[in-house]
C-alpha positions in Angstrom: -15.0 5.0 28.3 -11.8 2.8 28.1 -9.1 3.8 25.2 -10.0 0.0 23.4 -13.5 0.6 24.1 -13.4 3.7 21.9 -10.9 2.0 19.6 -13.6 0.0 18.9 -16.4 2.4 18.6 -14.1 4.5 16.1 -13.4 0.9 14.3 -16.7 0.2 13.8 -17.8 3.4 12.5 -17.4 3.7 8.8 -17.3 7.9 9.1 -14.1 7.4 11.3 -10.5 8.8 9.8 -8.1 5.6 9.5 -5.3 8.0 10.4 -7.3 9.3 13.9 -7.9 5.2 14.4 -4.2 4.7 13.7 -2.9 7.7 15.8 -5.6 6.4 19.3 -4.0 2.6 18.4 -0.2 4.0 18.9 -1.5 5.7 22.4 -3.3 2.1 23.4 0.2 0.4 22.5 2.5 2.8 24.4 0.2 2.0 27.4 0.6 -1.6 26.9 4.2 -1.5 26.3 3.5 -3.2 23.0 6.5 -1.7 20.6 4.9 -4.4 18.0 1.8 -2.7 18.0 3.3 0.9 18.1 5.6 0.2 15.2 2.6 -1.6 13.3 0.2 1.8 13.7 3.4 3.8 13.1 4.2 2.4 9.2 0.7 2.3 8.5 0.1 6.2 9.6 3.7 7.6 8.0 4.7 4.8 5.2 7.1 1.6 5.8 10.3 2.0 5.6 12.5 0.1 2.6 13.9 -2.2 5.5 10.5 -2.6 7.2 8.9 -6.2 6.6 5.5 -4.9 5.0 2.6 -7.1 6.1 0.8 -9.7 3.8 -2.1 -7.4 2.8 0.5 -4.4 1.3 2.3 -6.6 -0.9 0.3 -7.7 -4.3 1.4 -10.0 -6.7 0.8 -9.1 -10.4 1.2 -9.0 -13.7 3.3 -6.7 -16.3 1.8 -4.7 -18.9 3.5 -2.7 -21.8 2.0 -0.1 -24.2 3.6 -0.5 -27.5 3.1 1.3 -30.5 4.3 1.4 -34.4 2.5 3.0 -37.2 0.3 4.9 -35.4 -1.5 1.3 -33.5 -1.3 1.5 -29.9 -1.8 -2.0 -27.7 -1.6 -2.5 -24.5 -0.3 -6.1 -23.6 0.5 -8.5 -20.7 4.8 -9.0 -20.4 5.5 -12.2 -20.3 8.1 -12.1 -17.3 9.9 -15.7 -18.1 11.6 -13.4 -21.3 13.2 -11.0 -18.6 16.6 -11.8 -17.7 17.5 -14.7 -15.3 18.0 -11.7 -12.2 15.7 -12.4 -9.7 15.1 -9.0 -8.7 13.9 -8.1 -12.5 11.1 -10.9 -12.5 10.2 -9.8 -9.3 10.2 -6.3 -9.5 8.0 -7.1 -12.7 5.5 -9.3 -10.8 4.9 -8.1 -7.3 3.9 -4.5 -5.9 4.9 -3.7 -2.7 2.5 -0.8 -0.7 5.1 1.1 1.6 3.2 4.7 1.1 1.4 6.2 4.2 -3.0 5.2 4.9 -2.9 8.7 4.0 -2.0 8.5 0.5 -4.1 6.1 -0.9 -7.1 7.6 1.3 -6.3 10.5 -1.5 -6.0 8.0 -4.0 -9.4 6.6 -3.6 -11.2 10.5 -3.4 -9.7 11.5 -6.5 -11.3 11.0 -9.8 -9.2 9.6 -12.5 -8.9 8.7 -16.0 -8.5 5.1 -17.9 -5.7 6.5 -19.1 -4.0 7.7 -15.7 -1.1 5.6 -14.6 0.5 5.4 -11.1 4.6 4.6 -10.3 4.1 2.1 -8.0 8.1 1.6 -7.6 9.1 4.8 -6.8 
């Protein structure tokens, strides 16, 4: 069986580890000389860079949310990002999440149970 043949096979099956996929797709583009493709398999199995371009589908755009409290009240509510200073980093540092961690991490993420209350640092 051809390397994209079983690229394929292992794509198609949903038991599959993303990272094995990841790691048999950086062998496939070292044999076609593809440094795109290598690079590409490379952030996604070990985390991008802050320099690396992340693709479309690791960046999300968002919305703030504060928890305030006084007096013993609690609320939860959206930020509205126009009252943030006039720096353009602020408003979007406050509006758009950018994935840079390794396939690995939020494989973990998904398996592990969590709370409503749990939070995660997204800008780390």
């Amino acid at each position: 069986m051809t390397l994209i043949r079983e690229i394929q096979e292992l794509a198609s099956d949903s038991t599959t580890s993303l990272p094995d996929l990841l790691r048999k797709t950086k062998i496939l583009a070292r044999r076609l000389q593809s440094p795109e493709l290598a690079d590409w398999a490379d952030h996604e199995l070990n985390g991008y860079p802050a320099d690396a371009e992340l693709p479309s589908y690791r960046v999300h755009k968002t919305y703030s949310r504060g928890r305030f409290a006084d007096y013993g009240r609690r609320a939860d509510l959206q930020i509205d990002t126009n009252a943030l200073p006039e720096r353009p980093d602020w408003r979007e540092m406050a509006t758009t999440v950018y994935f840079r961690e390794p396939i690995a991490y939020f494989q973990e993420l998904i398996a592990t149970p969590r709370t409503a209350d749990e939070r995660f640092d997204w800008m780390r």
